[in-house]
Structures are given as C-alpha cells and as structure tokens.
C-alpha positions as CSV (number, residue, x, y, z in Angstrom):
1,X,66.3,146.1,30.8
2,X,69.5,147.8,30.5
3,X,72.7,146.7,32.1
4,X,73.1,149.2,35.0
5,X,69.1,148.2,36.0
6,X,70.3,144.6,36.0
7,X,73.3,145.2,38.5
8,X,71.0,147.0,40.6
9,X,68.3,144.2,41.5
10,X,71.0,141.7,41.8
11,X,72.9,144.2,44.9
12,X,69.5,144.3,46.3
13,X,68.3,141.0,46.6
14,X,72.2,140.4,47.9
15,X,71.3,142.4,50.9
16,X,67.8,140.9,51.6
17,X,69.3,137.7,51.5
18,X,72.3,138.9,54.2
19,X,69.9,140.3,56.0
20,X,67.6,137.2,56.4
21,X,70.4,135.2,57.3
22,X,71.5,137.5,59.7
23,X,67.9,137.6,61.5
24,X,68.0,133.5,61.8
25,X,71.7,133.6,63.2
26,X,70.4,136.8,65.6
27,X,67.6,134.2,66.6
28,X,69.7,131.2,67.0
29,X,72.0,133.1,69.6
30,X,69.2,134.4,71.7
31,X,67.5,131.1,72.9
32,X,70.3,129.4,75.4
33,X,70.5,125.7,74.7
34,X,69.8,123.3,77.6
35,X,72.5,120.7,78.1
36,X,71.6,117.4,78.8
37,X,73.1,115.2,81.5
38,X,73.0,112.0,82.9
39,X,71.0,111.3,86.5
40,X,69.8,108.7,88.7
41,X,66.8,109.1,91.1
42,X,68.7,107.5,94.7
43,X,67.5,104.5,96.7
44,X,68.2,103.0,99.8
45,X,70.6,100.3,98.9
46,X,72.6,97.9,100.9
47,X,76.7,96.8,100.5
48,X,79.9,95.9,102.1
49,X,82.6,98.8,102.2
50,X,85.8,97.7,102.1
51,X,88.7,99.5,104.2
52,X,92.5,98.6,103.3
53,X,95.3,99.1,105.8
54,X,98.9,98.6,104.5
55,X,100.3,96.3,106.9
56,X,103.6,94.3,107.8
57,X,103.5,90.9,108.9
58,X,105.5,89.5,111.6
59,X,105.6,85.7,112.9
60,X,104.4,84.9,116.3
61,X,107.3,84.0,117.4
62,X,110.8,85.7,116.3
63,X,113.2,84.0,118.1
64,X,117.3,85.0,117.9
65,X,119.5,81.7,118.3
66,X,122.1,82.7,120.4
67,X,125.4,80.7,121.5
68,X,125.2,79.9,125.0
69,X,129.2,78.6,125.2
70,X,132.7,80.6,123.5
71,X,133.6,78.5,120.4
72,X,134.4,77.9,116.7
73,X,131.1,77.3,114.4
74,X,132.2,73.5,113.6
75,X,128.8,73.0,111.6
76,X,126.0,74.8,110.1
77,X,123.3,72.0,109.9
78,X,120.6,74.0,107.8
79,X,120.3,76.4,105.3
80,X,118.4,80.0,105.4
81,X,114.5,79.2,104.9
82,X,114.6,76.1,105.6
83,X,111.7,75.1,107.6
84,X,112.5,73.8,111.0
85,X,111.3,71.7,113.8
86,X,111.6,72.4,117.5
87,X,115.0,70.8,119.0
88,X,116.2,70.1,115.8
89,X,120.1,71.1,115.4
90,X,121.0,74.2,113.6
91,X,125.1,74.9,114.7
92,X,127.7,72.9,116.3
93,X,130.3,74.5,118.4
94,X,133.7,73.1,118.7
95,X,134.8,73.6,122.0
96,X,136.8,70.9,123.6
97,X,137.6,72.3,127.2
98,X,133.6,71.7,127.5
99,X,134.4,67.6,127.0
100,X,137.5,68.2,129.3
101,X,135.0,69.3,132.1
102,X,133.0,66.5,131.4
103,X,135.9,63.9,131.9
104,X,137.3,65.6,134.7
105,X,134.0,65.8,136.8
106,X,133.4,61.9,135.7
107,X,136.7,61.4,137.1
108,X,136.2,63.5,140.2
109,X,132.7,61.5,140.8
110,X,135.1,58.1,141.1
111,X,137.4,60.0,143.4
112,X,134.7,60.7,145.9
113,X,133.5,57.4,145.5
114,X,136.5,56.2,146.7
115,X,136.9,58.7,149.9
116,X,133.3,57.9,150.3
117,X,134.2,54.1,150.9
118,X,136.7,55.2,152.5
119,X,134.8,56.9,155.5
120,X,132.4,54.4,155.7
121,X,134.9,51.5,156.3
122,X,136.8,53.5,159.1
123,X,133.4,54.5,161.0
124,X,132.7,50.5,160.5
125,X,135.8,50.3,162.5
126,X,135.6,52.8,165.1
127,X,131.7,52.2,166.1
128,X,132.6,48.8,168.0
129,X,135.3,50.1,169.5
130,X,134.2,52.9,171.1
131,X,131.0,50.4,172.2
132,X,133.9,48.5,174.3
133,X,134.9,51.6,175.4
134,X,138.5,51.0,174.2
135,X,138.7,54.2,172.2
136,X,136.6,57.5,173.0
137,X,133.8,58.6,171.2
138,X,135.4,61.7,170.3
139,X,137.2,59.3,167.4
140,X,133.9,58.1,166.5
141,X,132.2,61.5,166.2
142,X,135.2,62.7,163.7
143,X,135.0,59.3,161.5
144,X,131.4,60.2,160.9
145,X,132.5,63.7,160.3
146,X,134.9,62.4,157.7
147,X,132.2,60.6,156.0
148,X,129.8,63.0,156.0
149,X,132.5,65.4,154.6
150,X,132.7,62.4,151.6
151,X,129.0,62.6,150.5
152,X,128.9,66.0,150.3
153,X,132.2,65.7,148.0
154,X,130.0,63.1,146.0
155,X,127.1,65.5,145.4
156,X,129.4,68.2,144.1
157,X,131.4,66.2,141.9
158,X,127.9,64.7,140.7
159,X,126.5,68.3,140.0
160,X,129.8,69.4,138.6
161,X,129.1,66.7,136.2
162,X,125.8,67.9,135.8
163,X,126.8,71.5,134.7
164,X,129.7,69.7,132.5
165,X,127.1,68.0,130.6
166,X,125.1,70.9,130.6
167,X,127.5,73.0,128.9
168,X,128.7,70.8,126.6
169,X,125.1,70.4,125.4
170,X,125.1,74.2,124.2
171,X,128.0,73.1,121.9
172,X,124.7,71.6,120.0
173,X,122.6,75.1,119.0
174,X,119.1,73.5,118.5
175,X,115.4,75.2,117.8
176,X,113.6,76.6,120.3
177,X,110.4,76.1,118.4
178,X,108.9,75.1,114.8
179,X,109.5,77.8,112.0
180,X,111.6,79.2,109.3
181,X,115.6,79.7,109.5
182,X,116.2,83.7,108.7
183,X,119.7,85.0,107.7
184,X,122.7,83.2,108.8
185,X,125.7,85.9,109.2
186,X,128.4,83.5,110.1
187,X,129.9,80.6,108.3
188,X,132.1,77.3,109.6
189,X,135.2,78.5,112.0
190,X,133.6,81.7,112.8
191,X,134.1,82.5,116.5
192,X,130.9,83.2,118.2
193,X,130.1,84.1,122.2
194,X,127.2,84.7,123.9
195,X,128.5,88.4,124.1
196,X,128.5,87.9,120.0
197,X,126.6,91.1,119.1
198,X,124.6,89.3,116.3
199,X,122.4,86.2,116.5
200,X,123.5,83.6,114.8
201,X,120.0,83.1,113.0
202,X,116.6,83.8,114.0
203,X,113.9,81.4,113.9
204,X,110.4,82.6,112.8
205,X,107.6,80.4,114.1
206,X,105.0,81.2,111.6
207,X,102.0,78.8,112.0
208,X,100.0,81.6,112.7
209,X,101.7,85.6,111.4
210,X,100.4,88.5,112.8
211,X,99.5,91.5,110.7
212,X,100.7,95.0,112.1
213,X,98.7,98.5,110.9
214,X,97.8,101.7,111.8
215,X,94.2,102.9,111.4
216,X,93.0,106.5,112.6
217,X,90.6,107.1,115.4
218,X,87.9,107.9,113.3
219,X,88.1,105.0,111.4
220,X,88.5,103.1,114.5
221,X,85.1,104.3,116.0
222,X,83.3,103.2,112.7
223,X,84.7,99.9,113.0
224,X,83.3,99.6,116.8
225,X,81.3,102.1,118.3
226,X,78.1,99.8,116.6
227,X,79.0,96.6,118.3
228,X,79.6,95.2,122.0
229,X,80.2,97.2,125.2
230,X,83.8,96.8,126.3
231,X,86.8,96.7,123.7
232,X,87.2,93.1,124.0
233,X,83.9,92.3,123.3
234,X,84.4,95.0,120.1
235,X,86.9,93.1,119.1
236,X,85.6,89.6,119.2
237,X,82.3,91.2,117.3
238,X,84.3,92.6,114.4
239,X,84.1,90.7,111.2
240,X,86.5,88.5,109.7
241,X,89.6,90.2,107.9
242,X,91.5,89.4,104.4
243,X,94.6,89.5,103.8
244,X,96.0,90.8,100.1
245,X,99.7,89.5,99.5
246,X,101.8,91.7,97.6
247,X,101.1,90.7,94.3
248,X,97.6,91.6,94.7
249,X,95.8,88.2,94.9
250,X,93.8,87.1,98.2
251,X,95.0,85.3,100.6
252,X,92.8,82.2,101.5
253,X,92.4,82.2,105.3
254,X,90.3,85.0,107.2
255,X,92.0,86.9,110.0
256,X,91.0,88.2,113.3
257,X,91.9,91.3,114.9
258,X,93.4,90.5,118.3
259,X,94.6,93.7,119.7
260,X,94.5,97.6,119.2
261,X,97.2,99.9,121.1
262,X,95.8,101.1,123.9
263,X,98.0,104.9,123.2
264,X,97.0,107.0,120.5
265,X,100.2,108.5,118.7
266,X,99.5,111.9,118.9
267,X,101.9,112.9,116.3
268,X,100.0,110.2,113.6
269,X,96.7,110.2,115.0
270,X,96.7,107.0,114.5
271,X,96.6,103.8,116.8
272,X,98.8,100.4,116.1
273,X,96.2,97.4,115.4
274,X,97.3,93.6,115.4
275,X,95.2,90.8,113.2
276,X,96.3,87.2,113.4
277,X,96.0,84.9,110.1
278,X,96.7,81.5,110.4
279,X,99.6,80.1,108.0
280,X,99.8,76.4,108.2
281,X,101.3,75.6,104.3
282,X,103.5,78.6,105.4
283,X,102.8,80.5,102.0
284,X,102.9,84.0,104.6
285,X,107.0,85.1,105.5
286,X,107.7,87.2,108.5
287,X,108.8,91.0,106.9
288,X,106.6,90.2,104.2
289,X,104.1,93.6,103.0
290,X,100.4,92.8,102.2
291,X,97.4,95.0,103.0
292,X,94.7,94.4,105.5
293,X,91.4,94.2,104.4
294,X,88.6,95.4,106.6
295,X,84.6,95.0,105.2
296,X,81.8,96.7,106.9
297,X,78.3,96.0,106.0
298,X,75.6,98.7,104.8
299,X,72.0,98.5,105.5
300,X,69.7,100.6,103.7
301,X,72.2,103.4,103.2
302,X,72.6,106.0,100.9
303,X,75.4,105.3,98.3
304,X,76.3,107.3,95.2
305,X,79.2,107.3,92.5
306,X,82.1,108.9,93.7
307,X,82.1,110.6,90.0
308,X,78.9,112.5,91.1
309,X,80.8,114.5,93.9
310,X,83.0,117.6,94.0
311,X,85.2,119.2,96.7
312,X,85.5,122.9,97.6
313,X,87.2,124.2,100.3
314,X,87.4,121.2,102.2
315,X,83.7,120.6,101.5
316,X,81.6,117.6,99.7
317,X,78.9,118.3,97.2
318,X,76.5,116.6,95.3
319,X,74.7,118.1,92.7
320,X,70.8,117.8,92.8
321,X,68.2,118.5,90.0
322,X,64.7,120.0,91.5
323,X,61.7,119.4,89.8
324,X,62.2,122.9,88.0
325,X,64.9,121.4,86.3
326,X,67.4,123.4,87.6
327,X,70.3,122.3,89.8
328,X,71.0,122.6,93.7
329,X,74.7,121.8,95.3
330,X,73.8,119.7,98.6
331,X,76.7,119.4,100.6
332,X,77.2,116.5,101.6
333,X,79.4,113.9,104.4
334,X,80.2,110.4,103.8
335,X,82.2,108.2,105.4
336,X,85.9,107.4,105.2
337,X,85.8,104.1,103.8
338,X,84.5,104.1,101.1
339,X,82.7,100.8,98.8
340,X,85.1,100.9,95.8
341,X,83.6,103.6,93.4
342,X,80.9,105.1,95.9
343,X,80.8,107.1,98.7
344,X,78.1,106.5,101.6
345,X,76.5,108.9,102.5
346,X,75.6,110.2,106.0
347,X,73.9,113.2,105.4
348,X,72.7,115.7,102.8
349,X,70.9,113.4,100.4
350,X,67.8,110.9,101.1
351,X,65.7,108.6,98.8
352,X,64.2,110.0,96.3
353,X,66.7,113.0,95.7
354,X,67.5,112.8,91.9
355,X,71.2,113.6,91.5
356,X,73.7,114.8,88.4
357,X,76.4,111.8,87.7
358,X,78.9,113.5,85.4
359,X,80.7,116.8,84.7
360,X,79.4,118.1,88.4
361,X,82.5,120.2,89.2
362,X,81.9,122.6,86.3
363,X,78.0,122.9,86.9
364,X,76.8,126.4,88.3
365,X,73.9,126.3,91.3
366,X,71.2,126.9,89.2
367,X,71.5,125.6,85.7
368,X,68.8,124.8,83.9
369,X,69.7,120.8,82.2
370,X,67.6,118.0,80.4
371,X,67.8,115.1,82.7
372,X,68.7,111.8,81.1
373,X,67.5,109.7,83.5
374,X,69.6,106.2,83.8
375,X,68.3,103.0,85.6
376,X,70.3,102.3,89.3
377,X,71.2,99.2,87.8
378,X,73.5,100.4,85.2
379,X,74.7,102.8,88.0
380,X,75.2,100.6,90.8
381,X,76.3,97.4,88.2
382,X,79.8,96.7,90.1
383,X,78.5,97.6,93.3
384,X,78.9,94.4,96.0
C-alpha cells in the first residue's frame, strides 16, 4: 500500500468515528432527564403553635412619691433599686415652721384649757346666785355662753394640733406600698414642693408585672372564637402564657391574660392585650422588654414545612406530585401563627396528598420528577 492510500483510510475512519460520536451525543440530548426530588406523603398530625408578641412590662403599681409639704431634702434614706416595704422612709424634709405649728397649737391647747377652767368656775359662781335670785339670770345665761365659747376654743386648738402633726408627718416621705425605688432626680438640700414638677422617685410594686402587647384582630379570633361564650369567659379559657426575658431564656412562672382593649386602633389594626405574671423573687423590672408567648394546640391538622411553600402575588402554594408523576401548584391558606418551621394548613391540602419539600419556587406546574420519598419522621423530627 502506497503512502497516499494510507492517508486516505486513516481520514475516513476519522469521520466515521466523529460521526458515531456525534449520533450518541445527538441521542443523549434528545431524552430530557427527570430530576429527582425529595417528598413526603401528609398526615394528620397533632402540635402546639407557638405565637410571640413583643411586649413591655409594667409593675402593678407605679406609684410617683411626691412631697406633700415645701422644704429642703434633709435625707435620702434609700438608694435607686432598692427593694422597699410599705411605710418604710424614703426622704426627710427639713422644714422647721411645721414643728413651730406643732408647739404653737400644743401651746394654744393649754391656753384653752385655761379659759376653759376659767368659764366653768364663774358659771360655778353665778348658778347659786341667780337660784337666790340675787343676780338675774341674764348673767347666768352669758357665763354659760362664755364657757361654751371655751370648749369650742379647745376643740380648735386640739384639731389645729391635729393638722400640726399632720403636716409635720409629711416632712417623713414614706412608701405607699412594697416594691422597687426607680430614679431618684434630687439629692440632699434640693428644694422640693408639692408643685415640684418631678416626683421625687417612683415606687414600682412588682409582686405581680403586667405584660403590655398588641395582637391583630385576626390573631385575636384564633386565640378565642373556639372557646367560651362571652369575652370573659374567652379569657379565663385561654391557656397559660410564657414569658421570654430579653436574653432569650424562659421565664419560670406562667402568665394569664387578664384584659384585651375593648377599641380596635384603626390605624394599627391591632388591639392592646394585658397578661399578668407573678414576680415574687422580683427577677421581672418594670420597663423591662421580653416577648409574650402564646401556644395553641393542634388536633389532627394538616402541617407542612414552611420550606415546601412559595408565594406569588400574595398567594400560598404547595407543590403536589399526582400519581403521573408530574406536579400540581395547590394554593393553599394557613394560619398566622405558625409552629416554628411549619405552617398549618387550612385548606388546599388533605391526608394523603404527597407534596414536593425543596426547590418548589423554581418548579413549573407540570414537571415530570422522580419522587424520593422521605419518612414524616425525619420531616416532622423537631416538630412539638
């Protein structure tokens, strides 16, 4: 075989050979490949959804300590947050035309005494007389007169000395109740008034704090349109209530909710709810932020993986796989609170449904996909 013959088999089988190649890539192309995706076939399942509610905690009492009398702060008996009984001092108030009252009505009390004495001992005199008839009774009638004019002195002087005491006893600021010392503006020879525009502290009584929220209506008639007829009795069936401080960890008493606005604030949509939590180691401060916790139980609902949902234009959709293999968008309503990674949901799906868990959002109605079927108990593992 010459050389040119040679050159010439070799460009031949070359082509063959590209052209085979070609034919298997042609082949490859023309058969779509089915994607496969991870599913779950849904039950009926039961769980608590928990609903939190920023929230702002206020004692049950907040009570401004006021001076009562005009005076220099002479003492400041406790500190701010210091825990506090009720009548315990707090301020002393030097103001010493409050002991001059009290000395002058002590000393007016004696002086009345005296007159009082006084009247007695000349009606004493006058009563046999005018019995003889040797004076008239006109004299009589005005010594009795005179000492009726005396007790009546006595009783004012003793009520002056009253309202002495009195006053002088607001020199002494006490507690009105037991709780926590707040901010204390002024410090020893401050002038203070009762027309002082500031308190002089506030006292928190905060053996049991009340947690203030707002919740939406719709949210609201979840929470109660399933229990009792009137509000109250709404109220009193609701569940117990946590409390998350504001690091994050749980508090360790349960709440109640006590009260819900009766006005809806039409610009919020949103009504103001009151829980009370009792605080007796007094770990809760009035002012302090935590969130309101709010569980509702689930019977035999329908509850699926929040990453097995997409939105579009204000819309919910689940994806379903039929039994062709091919997918269905369901749209889909669930309700607002939701039981940490899940949605419940109210309609669109039932038991027995078989639904796409990941990558929903990019799958188009009608997809052919290779089910990989995974057990609800991997699914549902953190579910409570």
């Amino acid at each position: 075989m010459n050389k040119q013959s040679f050159l010439s088999i070799l460009a031949a089988a070359f082509i063959i050979a590209s052209c085979g190649k070609n034919d298997k890539s042609a082949q490859a192309g023309g058969a779509p490949q089915i994607k496969e995706y991870k599913t779950v076939t849904l039950q009926q399942k039961s769980a608590t959804l928990n609903s939190d509610f920023p929230a702002s905690i206020q004692g049950q009492q907040n009570i401004e300590i006021r001076p009562r009398v005009e005076g220099y702060i002479d003492k400041i008996f406790v500190d701010e947050g210091a825990v506090v009984k009720a009548g315990q001092p707090l301020f002393k108030i030097s103001a010493p035309e409050y002991e001059q009252q009290v000395r002058t009505a002590t000393a007016s009390i004696k002086s009345a005494q005296a007159d009082l004495s006084s009247a007695k001992l000349a009606v004493n005199k006058v009563k046999p007389l005018v019995e003889k008839g040797i004076i008239s009774k006109y004299d009589l009638e005005s010594a009795q007169y005179t000492y009726e004019s005396a007790l009546a002195a006595l009783a004012q002087a003793n009520a002056a000395l009253v309202n002495a005491k009195v006053n002088l006893g607001y020199t002494t600021v006490t507690s009105p109740v037991n709780g926590v010392v707040g901010s204390i503006p002024f410090r020893l020879g401050s002038l203070v008034s009762s027309n002082t525009t500031e308190p002089l502290t506030t006292v928190s009584s905060i053996g049991n704090v009340y947690a203030y929220f707002a919740m939406n209506e719709k949210a609201l008639l979840n929470f109660t349109k399933d229990s009792g007829a009137s509000l109250n009795q709404k109220l009193k069936s609701m569940p117990a209530v946590s409390l998350l401080l504001s690091d994050g960890s749980a508090y360790d008493e349960k709440g109640h909710i006590e009260t819900v606005n009766g006005l809806i604030n039409t610009e919020t949509g949103t009504v103001n709810v009151r829980a009370r939590f009792p605080n007796s180691k007094g770990i809760i401060r009035s002012g302090s932020s935590t969130t309101v916790r709010i569980p509702k139980d689930i019977k035999d609902g329908i509850i699926i993986p929040q990453s097995a949902t997409f939105e579009l234009q204000d819309k919910m959709f689940a994806v379903v796989l039929g039994k062709d293999g091919k997918t269905r968008n369901a749209n889909i309503t669930v309700l607002e609170n939701t039981a940490g990674n899940y949605y419940v949901v109210t309609s669109g799906l039932q038991a027995g449904d078989e639904i796409v868990l990941e990558g929903v959002a990019s799958l188009k109605e009608g997809t052919e996909i290779k089910a990989q079927k995974q057990s609800p108990e991997t699914v549902y593992a953190d579910l409570k």
